[in-house]
C-alpha positions as CSV (number, residue, x, y, z in Angstrom):
1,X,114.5,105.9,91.3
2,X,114.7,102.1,91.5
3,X,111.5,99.8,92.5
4,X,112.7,99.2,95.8
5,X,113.0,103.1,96.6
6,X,108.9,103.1,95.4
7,X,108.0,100.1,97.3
8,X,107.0,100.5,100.6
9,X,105.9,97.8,103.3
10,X,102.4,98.8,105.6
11,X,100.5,97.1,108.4
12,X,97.1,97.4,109.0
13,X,95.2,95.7,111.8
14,X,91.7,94.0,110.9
15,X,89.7,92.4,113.3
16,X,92.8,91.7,115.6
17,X,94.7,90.5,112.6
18,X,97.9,92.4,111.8
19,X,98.4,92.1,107.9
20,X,101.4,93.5,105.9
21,X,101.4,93.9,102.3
22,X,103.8,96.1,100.3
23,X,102.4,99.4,97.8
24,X,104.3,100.7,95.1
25,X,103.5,103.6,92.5
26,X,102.7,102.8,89.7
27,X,103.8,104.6,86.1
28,X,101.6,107.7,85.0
29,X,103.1,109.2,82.4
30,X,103.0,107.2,78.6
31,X,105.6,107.2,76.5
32,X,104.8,106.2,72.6
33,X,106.3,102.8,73.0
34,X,104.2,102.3,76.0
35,X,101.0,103.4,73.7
36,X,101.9,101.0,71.1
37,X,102.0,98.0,73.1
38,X,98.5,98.7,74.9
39,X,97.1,99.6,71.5
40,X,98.5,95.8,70.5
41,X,97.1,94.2,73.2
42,X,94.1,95.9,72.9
43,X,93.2,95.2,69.1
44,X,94.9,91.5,69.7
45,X,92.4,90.6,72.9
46,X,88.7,89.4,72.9
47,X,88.0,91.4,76.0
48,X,89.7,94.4,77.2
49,X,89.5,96.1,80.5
50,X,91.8,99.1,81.8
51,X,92.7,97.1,85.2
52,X,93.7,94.2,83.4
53,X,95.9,96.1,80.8
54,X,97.7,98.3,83.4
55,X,98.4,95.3,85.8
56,X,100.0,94.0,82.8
57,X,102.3,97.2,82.1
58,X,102.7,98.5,85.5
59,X,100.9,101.8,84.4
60,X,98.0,103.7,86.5
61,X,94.5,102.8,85.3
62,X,93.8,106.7,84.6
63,X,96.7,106.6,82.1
64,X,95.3,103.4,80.4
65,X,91.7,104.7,80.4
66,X,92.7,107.6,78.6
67,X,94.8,105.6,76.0
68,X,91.7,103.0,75.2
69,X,89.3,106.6,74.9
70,X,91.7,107.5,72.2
71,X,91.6,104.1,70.6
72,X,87.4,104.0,70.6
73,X,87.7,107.7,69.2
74,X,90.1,106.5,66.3
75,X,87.5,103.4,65.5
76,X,90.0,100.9,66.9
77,X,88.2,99.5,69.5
78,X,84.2,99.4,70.7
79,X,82.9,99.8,74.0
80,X,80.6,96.5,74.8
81,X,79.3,96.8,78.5
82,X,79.9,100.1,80.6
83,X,79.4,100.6,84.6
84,X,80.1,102.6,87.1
85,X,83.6,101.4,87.8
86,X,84.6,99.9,84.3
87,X,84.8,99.8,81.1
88,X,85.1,96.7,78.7
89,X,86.1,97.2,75.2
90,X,86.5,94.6,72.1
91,X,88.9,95.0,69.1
92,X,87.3,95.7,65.9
């Protein structure tokens, strides 16, 4: 399946506005080369965040939240500031 069979266009209307902006799926499954190069940009950033690495490698958050739970577990990484939406983590 190519990109342009996952993309798909939508409208919404807003406040008489019709807006179009195109959705795609995103990656959910990790495959170990995938989990290396989060695992590098994680211990090679200051500040880490699961939104930030997945826009990076077109993965789902929920995939990339698991692989940076791994990493704290291992001692790789250390949760610094935790809410009710995010988590940030520092290498190290």
């Amino acid at each position: 399946m190519s990109m342009q069979d996952k993309k798909r266009i939508r409208k919404k209307k807003r406040f008489g506005k019709v807006i179009e902006y195109v959705s795609y799926e995103r990656k959910i499954v990790a495959d170990e080369q995938l989990i290396k190069a989060i695992e590098k940009d994680a211990i090679k950033g200051r500040v880490i965040t699961a939104q930030s690495l997945a826009d990076k490698h077109d993965v789902a958050v929920s995939t990339v939240k698991r692989i940076l739970h791994k990493l704290e577990s291992e001692g790789k990484i250390k949760k610094i500031a935790s809410t009710k939406w995010m988590d940030a983590y520092t290498p190290l």
